[in-house]
BALOBA-1460 file (C-alpha; in Angstrom, 3 decimals):
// residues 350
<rec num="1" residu="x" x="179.599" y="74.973" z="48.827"/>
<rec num="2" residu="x" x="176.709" y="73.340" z="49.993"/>
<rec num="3" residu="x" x="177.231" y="70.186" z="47.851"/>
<rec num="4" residu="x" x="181.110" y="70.056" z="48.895"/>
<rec num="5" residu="x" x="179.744" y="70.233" z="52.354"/>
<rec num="6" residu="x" x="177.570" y="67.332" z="52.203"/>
<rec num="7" residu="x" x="179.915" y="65.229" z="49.701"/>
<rec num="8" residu="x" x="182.691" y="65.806" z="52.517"/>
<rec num="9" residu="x" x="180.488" y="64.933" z="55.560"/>
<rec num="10" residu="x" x="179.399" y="61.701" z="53.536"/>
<rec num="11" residu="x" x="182.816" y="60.715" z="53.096"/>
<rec num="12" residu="x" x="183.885" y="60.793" z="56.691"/>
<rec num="13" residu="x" x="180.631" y="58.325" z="57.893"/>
<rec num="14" residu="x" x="181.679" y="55.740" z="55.631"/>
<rec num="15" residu="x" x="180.181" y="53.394" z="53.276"/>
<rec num="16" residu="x" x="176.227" y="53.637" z="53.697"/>
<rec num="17" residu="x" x="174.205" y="50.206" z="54.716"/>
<rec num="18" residu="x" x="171.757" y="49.992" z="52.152"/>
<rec num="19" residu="x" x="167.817" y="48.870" z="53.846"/>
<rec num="20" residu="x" x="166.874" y="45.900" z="54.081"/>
<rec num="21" residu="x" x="163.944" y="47.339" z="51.137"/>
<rec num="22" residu="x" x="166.423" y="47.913" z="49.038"/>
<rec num="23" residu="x" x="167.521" y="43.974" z="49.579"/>
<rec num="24" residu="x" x="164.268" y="43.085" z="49.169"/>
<rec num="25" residu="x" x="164.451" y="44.621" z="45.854"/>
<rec num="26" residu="x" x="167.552" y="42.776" z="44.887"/>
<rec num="27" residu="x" x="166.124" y="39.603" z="45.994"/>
<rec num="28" residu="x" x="162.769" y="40.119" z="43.536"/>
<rec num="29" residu="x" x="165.216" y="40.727" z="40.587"/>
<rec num="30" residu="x" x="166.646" y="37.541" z="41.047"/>
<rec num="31" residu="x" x="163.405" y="35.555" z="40.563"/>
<rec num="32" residu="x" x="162.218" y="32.188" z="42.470"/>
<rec num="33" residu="x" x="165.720" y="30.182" z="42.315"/>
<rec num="34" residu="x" x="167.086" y="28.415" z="45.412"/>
<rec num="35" residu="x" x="169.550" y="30.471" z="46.276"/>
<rec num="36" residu="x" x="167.632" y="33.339" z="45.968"/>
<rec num="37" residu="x" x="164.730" y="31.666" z="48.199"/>
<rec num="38" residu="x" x="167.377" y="30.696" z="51.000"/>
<rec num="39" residu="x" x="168.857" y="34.607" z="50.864"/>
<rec num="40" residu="x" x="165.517" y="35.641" z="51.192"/>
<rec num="41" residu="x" x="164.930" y="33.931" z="54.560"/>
<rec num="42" residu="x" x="168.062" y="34.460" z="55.338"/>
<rec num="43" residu="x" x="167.624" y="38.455" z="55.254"/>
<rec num="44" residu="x" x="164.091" y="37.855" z="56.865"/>
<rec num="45" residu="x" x="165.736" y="36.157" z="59.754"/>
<rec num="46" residu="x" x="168.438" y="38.701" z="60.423"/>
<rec num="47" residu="x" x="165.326" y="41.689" z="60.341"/>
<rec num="48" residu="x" x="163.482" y="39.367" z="62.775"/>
<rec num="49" residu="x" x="166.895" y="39.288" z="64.845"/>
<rec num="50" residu="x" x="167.413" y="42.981" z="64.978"/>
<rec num="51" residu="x" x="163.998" y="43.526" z="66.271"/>
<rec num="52" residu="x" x="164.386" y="41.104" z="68.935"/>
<rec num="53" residu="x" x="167.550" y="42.370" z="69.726"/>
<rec num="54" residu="x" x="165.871" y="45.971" z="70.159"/>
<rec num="55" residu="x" x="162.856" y="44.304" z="71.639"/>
<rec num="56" residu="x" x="165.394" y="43.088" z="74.138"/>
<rec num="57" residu="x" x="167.679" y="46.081" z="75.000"/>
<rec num="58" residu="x" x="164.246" y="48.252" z="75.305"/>
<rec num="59" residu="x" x="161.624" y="46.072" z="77.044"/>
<rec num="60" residu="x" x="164.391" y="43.498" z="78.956"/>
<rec num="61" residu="x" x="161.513" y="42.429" z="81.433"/>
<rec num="62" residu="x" x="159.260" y="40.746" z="78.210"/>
<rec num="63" residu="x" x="162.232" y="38.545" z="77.159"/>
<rec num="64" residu="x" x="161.141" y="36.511" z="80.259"/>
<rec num="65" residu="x" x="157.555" y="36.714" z="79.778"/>
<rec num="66" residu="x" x="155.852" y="32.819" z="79.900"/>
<rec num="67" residu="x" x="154.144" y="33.891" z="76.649"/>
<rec num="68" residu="x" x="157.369" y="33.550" z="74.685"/>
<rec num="69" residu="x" x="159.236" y="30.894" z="76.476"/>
<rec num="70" residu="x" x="161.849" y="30.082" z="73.284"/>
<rec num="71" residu="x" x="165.087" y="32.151" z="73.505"/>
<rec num="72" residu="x" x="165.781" y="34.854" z="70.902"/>
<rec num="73" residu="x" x="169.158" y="33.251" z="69.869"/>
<rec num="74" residu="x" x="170.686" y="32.943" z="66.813"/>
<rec num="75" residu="x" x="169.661" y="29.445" z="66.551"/>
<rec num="76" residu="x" x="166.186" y="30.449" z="66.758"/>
<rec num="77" residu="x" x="166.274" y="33.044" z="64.301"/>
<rec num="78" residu="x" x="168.151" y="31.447" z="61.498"/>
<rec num="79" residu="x" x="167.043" y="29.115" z="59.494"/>
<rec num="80" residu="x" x="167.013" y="25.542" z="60.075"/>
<rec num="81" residu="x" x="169.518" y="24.375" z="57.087"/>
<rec num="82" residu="x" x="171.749" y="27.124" z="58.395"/>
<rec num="83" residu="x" x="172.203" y="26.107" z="61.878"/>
<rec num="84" residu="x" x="175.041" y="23.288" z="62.279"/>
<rec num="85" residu="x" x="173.489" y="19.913" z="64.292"/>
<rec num="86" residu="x" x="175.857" y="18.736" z="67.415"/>
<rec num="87" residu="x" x="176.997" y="15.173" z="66.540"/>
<rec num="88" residu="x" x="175.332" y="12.837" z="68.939"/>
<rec num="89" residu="x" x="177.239" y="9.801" z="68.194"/>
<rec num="90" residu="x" x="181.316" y="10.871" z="68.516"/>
<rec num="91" residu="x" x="183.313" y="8.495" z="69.819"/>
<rec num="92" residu="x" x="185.474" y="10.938" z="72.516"/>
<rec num="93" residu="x" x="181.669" y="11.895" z="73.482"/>
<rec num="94" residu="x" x="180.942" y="8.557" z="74.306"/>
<rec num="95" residu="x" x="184.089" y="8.166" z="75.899"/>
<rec num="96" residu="x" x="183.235" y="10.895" z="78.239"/>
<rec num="97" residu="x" x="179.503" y="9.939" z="79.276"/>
<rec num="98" residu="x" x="181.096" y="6.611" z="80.383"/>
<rec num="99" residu="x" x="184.078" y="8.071" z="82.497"/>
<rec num="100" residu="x" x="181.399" y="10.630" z="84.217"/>
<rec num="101" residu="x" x="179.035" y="7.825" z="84.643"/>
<rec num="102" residu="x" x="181.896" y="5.668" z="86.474"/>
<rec num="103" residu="x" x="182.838" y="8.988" z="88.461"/>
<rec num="104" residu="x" x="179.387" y="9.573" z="89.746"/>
<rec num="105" residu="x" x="178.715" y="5.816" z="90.644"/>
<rec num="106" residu="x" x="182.109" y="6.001" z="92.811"/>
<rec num="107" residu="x" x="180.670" y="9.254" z="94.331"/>
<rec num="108" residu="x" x="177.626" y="7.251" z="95.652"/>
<rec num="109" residu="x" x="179.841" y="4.090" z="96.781"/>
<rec num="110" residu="x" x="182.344" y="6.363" z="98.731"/>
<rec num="111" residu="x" x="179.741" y="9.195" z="99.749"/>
<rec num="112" residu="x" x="178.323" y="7.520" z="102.354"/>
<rec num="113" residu="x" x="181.525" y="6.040" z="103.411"/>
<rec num="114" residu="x" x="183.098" y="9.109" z="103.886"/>
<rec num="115" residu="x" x="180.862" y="10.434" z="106.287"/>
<rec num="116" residu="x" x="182.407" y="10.188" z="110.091"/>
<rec num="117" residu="x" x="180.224" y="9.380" z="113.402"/>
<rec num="118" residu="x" x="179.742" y="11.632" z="116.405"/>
<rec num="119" residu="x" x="182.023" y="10.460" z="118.678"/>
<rec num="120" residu="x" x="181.306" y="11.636" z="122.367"/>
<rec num="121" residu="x" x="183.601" y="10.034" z="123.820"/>
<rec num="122" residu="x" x="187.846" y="10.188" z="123.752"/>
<rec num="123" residu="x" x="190.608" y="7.424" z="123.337"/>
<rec num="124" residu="x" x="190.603" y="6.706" z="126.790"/>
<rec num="125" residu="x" x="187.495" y="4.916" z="126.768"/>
<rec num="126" residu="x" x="188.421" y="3.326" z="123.414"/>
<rec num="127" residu="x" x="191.506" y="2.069" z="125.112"/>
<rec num="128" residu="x" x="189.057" y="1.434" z="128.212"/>
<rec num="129" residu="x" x="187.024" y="-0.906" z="126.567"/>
<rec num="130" residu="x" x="189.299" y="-2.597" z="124.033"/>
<rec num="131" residu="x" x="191.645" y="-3.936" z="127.329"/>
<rec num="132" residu="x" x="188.550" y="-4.595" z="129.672"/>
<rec num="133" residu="x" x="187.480" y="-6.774" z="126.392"/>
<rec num="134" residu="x" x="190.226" y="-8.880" z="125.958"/>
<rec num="135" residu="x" x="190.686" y="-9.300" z="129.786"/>
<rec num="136" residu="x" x="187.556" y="-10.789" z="130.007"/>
<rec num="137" residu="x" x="187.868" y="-12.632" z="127.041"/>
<rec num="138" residu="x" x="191.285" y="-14.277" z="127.891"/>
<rec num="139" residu="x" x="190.255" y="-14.704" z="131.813"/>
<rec num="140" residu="x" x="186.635" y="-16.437" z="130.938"/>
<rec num="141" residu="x" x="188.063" y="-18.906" z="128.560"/>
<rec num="142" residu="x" x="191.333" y="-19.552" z="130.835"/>
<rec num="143" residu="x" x="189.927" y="-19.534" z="134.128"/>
<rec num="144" residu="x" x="186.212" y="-19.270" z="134.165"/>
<rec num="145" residu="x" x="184.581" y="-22.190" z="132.240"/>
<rec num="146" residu="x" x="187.608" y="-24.503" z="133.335"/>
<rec num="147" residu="x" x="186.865" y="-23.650" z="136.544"/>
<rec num="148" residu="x" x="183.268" y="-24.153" z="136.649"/>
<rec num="149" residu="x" x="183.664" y="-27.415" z="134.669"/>
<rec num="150" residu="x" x="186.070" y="-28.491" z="137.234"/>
<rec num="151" residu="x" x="184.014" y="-27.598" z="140.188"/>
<rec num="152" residu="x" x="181.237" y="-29.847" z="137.900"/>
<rec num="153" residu="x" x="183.411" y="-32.648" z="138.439"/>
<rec num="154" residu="x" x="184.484" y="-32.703" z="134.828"/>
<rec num="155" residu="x" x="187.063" y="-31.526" z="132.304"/>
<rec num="156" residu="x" x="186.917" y="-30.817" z="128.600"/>
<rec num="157" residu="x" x="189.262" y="-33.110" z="127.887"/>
<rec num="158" residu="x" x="187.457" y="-35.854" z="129.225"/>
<rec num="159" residu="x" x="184.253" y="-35.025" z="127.029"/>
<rec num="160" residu="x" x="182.559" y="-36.714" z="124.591"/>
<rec num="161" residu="x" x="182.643" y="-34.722" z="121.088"/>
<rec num="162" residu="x" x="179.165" y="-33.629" z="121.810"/>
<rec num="163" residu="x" x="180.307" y="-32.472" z="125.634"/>
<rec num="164" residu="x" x="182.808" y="-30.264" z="123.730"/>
<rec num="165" residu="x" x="180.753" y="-28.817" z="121.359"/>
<rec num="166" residu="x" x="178.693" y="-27.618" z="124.235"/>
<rec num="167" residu="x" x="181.583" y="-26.402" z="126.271"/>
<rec num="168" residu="x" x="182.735" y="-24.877" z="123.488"/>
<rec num="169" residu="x" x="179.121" y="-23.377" z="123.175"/>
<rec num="170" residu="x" x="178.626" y="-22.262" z="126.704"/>
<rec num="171" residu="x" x="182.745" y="-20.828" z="126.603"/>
<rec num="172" residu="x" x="181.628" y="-18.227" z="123.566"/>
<rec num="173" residu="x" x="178.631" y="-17.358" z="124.650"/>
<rec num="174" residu="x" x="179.665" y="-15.931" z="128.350"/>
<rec num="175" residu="x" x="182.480" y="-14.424" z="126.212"/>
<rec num="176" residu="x" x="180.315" y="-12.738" z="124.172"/>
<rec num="177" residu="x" x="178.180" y="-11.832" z="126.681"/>
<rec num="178" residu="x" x="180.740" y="-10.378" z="129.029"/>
<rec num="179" residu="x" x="182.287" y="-8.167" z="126.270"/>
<rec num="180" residu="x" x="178.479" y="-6.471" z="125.342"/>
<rec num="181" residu="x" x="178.084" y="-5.839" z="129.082"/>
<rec num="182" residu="x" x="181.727" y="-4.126" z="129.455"/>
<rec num="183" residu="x" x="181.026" y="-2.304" z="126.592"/>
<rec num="184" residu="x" x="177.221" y="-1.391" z="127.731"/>
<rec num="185" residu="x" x="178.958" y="-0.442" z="130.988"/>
<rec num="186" residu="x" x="181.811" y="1.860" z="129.710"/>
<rec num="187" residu="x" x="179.162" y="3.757" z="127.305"/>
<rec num="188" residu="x" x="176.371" y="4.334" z="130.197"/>
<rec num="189" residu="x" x="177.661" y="7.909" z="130.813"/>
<rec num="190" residu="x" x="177.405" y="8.966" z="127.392"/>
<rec num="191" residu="x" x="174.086" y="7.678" z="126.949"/>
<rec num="192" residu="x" x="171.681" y="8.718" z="125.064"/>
<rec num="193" residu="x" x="174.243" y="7.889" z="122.069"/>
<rec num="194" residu="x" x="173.878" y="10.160" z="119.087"/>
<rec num="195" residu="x" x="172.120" y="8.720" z="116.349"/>
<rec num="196" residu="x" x="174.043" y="6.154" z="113.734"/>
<rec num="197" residu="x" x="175.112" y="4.330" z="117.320"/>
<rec num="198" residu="x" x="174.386" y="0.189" z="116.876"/>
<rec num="199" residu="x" x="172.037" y="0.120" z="114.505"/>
<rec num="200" residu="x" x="170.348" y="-3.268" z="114.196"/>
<rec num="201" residu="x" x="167.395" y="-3.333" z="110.715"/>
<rec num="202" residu="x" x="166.318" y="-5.636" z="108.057"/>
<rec num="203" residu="x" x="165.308" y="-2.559" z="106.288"/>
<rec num="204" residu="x" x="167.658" y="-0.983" z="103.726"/>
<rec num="205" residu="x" x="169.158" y="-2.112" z="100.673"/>
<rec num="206" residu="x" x="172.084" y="-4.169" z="101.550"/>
<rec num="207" residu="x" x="171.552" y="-7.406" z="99.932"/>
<rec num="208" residu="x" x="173.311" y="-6.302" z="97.476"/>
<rec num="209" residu="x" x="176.556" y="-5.443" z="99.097"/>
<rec num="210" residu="x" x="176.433" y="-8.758" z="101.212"/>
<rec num="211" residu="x" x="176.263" y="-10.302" z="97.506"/>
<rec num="212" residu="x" x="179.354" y="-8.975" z="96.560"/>
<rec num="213" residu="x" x="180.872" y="-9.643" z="99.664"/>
<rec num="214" residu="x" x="180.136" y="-12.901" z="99.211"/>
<rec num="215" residu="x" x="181.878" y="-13.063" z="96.141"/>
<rec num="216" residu="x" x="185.279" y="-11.943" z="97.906"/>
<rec num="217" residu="x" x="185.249" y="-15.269" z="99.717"/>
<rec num="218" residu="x" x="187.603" y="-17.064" z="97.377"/>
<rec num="219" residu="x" x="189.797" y="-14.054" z="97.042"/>
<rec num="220" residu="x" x="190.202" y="-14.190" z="101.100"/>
<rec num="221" residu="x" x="190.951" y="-17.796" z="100.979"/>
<rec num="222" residu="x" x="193.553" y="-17.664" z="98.472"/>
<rec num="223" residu="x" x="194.979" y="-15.078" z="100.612"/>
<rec num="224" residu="x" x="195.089" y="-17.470" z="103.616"/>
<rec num="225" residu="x" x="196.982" y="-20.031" z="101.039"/>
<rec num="226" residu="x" x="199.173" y="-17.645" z="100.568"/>
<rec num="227" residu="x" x="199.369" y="-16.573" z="104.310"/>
<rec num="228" residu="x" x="200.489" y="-20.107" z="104.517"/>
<rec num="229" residu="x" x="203.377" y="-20.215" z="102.394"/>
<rec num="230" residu="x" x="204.949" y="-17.158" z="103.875"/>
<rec num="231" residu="x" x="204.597" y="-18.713" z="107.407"/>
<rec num="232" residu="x" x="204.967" y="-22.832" z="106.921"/>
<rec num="233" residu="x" x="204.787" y="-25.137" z="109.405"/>
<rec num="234" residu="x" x="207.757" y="-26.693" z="111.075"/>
<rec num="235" residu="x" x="208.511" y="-30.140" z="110.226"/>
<rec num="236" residu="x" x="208.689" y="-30.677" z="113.867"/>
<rec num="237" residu="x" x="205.789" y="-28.948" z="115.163"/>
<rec num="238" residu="x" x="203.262" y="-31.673" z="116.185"/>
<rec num="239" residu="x" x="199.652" y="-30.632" z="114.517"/>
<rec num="240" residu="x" x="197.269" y="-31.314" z="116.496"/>
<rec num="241" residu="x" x="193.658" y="-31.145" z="115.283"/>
<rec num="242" residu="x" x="191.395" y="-29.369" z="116.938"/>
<rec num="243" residu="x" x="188.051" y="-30.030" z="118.623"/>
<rec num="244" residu="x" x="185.838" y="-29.161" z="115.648"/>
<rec num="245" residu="x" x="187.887" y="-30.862" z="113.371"/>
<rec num="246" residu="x" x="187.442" y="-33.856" z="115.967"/>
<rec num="247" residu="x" x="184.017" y="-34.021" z="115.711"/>
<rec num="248" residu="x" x="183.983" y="-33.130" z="112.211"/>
<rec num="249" residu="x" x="185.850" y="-36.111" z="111.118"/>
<rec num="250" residu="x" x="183.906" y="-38.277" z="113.548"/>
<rec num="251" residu="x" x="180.791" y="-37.059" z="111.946"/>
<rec num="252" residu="x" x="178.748" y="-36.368" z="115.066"/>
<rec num="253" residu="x" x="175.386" y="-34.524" z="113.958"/>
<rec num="254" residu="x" x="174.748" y="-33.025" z="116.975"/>
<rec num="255" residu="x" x="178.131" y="-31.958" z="117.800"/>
<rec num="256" residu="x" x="178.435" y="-30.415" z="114.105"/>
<rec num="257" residu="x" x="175.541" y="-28.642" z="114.416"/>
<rec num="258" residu="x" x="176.967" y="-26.826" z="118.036"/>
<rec num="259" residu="x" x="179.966" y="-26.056" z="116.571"/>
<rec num="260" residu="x" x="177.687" y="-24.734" z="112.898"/>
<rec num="261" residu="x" x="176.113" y="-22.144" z="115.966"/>
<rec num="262" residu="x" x="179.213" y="-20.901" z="117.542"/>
<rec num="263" residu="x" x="180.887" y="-20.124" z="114.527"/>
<rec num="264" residu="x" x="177.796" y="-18.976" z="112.762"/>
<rec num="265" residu="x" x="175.740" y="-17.693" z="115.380"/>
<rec num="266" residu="x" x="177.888" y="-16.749" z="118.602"/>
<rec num="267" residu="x" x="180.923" y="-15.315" z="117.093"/>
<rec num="268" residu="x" x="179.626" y="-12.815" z="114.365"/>
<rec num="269" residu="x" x="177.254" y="-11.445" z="116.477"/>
<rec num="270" residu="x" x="179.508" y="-10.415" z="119.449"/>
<rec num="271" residu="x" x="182.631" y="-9.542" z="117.213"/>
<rec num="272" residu="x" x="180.654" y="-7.155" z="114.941"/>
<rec num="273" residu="x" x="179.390" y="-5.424" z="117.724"/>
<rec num="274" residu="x" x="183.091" y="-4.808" z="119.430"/>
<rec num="275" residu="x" x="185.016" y="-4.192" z="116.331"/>
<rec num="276" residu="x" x="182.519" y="-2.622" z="113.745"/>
<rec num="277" residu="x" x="180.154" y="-1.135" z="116.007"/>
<rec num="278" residu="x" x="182.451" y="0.166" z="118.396"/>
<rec num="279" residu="x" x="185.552" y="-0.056" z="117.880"/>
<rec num="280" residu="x" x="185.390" y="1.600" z="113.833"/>
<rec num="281" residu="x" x="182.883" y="4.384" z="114.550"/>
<rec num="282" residu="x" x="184.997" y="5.769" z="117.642"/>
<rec num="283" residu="x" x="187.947" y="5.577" z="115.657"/>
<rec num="284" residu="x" x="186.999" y="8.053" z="113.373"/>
<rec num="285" residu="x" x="186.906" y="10.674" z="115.641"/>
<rec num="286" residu="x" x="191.021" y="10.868" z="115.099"/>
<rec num="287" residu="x" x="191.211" y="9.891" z="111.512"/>
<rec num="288" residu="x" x="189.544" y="9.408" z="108.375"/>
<rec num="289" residu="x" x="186.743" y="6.780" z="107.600"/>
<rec num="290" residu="x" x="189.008" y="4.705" z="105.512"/>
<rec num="291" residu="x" x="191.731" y="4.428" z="107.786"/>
<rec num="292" residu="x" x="189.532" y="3.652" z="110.592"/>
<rec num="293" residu="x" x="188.225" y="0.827" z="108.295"/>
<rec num="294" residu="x" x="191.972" y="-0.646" z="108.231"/>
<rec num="295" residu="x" x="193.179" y="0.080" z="111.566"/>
<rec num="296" residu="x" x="189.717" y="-2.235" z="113.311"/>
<rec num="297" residu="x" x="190.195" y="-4.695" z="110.661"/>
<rec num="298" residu="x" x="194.012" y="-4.983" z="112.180"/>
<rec num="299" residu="x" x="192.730" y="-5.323" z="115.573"/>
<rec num="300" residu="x" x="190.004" y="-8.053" z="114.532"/>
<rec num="301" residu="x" x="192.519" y="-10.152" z="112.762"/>
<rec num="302" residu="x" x="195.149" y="-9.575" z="116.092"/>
<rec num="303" residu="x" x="192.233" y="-10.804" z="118.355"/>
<rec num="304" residu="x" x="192.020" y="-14.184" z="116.418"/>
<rec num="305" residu="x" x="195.499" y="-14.710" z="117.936"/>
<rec num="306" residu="x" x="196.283" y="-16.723" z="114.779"/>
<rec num="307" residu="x" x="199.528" y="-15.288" z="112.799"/>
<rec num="308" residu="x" x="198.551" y="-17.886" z="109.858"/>
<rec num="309" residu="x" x="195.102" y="-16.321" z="108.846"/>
<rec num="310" residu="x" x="196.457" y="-12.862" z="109.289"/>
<rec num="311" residu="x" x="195.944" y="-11.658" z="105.875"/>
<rec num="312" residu="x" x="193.153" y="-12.885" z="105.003"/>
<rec num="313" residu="x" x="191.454" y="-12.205" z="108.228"/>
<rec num="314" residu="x" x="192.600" y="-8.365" z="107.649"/>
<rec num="315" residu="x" x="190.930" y="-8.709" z="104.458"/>
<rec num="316" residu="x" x="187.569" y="-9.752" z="106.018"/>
<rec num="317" residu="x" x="187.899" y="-7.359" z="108.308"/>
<rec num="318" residu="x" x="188.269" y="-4.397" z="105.587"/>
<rec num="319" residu="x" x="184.884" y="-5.999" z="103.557"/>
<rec num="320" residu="x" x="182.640" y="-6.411" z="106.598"/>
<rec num="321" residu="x" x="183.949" y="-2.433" z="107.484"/>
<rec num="322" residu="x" x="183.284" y="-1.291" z="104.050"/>
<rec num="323" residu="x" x="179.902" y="-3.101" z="103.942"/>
<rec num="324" residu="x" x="179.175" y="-1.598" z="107.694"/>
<rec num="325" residu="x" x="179.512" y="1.643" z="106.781"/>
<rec num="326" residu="x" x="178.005" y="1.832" z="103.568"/>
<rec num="327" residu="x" x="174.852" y="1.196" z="105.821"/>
<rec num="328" residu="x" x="175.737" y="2.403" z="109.083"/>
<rec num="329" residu="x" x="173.773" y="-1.263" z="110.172"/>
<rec num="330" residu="x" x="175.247" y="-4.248" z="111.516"/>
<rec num="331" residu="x" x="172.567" y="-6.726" z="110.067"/>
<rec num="332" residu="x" x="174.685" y="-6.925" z="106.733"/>
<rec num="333" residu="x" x="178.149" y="-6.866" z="108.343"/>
<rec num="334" residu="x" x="176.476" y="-9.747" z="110.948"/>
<rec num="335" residu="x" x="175.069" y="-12.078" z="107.794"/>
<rec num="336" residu="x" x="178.326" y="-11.906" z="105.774"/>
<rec num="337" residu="x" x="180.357" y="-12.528" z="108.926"/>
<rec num="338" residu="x" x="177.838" y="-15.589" z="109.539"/>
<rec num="339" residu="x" x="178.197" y="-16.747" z="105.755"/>
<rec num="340" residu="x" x="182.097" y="-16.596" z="106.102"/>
<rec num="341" residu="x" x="182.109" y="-18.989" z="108.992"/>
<rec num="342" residu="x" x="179.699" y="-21.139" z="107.736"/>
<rec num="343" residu="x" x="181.921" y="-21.432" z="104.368"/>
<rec num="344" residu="x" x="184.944" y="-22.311" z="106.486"/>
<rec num="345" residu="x" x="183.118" y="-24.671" z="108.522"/>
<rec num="346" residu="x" x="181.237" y="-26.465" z="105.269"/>
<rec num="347" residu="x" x="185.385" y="-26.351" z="103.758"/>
<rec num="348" residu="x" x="186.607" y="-28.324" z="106.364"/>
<rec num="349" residu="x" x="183.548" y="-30.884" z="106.437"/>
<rec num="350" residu="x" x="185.148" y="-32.099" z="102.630"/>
């Protein structure tokens, strides 16, 4: 009864797992061949694994210890021949690094450009200062300078090309001047600004994206051939050349070189400071970064009050915003608004 008793309780647990002696046994039967090497460190392996494993579940805290740094995997435990290699060189892998790399390089570009200002102040002083602006501008260049010249006993139109080129000179400069003193004016009850306000450094790295902007230039003035054809002249408009191109074609030196500093000096200067300084930042306090980018590029290219170069002028506009905000500094937006004009002006000297 006793046997039937034990036969029947062996039955129900099952099959029994013989020890891992009794494989070691098996394995020295088989002798020194290959396969019986590899099953031997195979079986060694999965012993080592089951103590770790009960290492692990009993004394968790010494899986972490600094003494025994390398995980207890499988990997680990198995033998080397045994373990399958990842393939470094696969195609779709390759594929992927490249698309991730492109992914996190547009993450740095647009990071930065994403980023709005602190904006204390509301559209009423945007709307303040953009009208006081081109008041002043309009009235100063109308009524001002003529008037002073006048008062001087003189005209422009009775100038020499050189008398021009300094009219033209003095005319920007008091423009310029007048629009950085509405716009110092409008801003003196929110001073002091928060920080990332008209930032003026030579430190930073934005050579680079001057560079490249540079490198736009014939894209914007195939644009303005193309502005061109969608707006021709009229056979019977009269074209009438204008003072630069005056002295241009006369080749006056000292005239060229006036009209090299307006255009190079004067202009980019003043004009980056209303529309990318001011006029951008304060925008993004009721819209994204990128539209704000478009919408001040709009209002540069309006204020040229030239339908002709309004494409490519918009263009410009979204490059120098793009290149302003990438450094929050108006150095680099300055220079490549400088090298623009000076590419025009050396264009029209052919």
């Amino acid at each position: 009864m006793l046997s039937s008793y034990c036969s029947h309780s062996l039955s129900e647990r099952g099959p029994i797992i013989i020890p891992s002696i009794s494989g070691l046994g098996v394995i020295s039967r088989l002798g020194n061949s290959p396969l019986s090497i590899r099953n031997a460190q195979f079986f060694e392996s999965y012993s080592k694994l089951s103590k770790n494993k009960w290492k692990i579940s009993c004394f968790r805290h010494e899986d972490f210890s600094p003494e025994n740094p390398k995980s207890d995997g499988v990997e680990h435990c198995l033998h080397e021949k045994l373990v399958k290699k990842p393939e470094l060189n696969n195609p779709a892998d390759v594929k992927k690094d490249w698309i991730s790399n492109l992914q996190e390089a547009a993450y740095v570009v647009f990071r930065t450009i994403q980023s709005r200002w602190t904006v204390p102040w509301t559209a009423e002083t945007i709307m303040q200062v953009m009208v006081l602006w081109v008041v002043s501008f309009w009235f100063i260049g109308s009524w001002v300078i003529p008037f002073a010249a006048h008062m001087a006993g003189f005209s422009k139109e009775s100038l020499t090309f050189r008398g021009q080129a300094l009219f033209s000179l003095v005319t920007d400069a008091t423009e310029g001047l007048a629009g950085i003193a509405i716009l110092h004016r409008c801003l003196s009850r929110f001073r002091p600004l928060p920080s990332g306000w008209f930032i003026f450094s030579l430190k930073g790295n934005w050579l680079f994206d001057v560079a490249f902007g540079c490198f736009m230039f014939p894209l914007v003035n195939q644009l303005s051939q193309f502005n061109l054809s969608l707006l021709p002249i009229l056979p019977s408009t009269p074209v009438a050349l204008s003072s630069v191109e005056q002295s241009i074609a006369a080749r006056d030196p000292v005239a060229m070189s006036l009209y090299l500093i307006v255009v190079s000096v004067c202009a980019p200067v003043w004009e980056e400071i209303v529309f990318r300084g001011f006029l951008l930042p304060s925008l993004t306090r009721y819209m994204p970064v990128s539209c704000a980018i478009l919408v001040s590029s709009v209002a540069f290219a309006l204020a040229h009050f030239n339908v002709q170069r309004m494409l490519p002028l918009i263009f410009l506009g979204v490059v120098l915003g793009i290149i302003f905000t990438r450094s929050r500094n108006l150095m680099p937006s300055m220079l490549l608004h400088s090298l623009w004009n000076g590419f025009v002006f050396l264009d029209l000297m052919r």
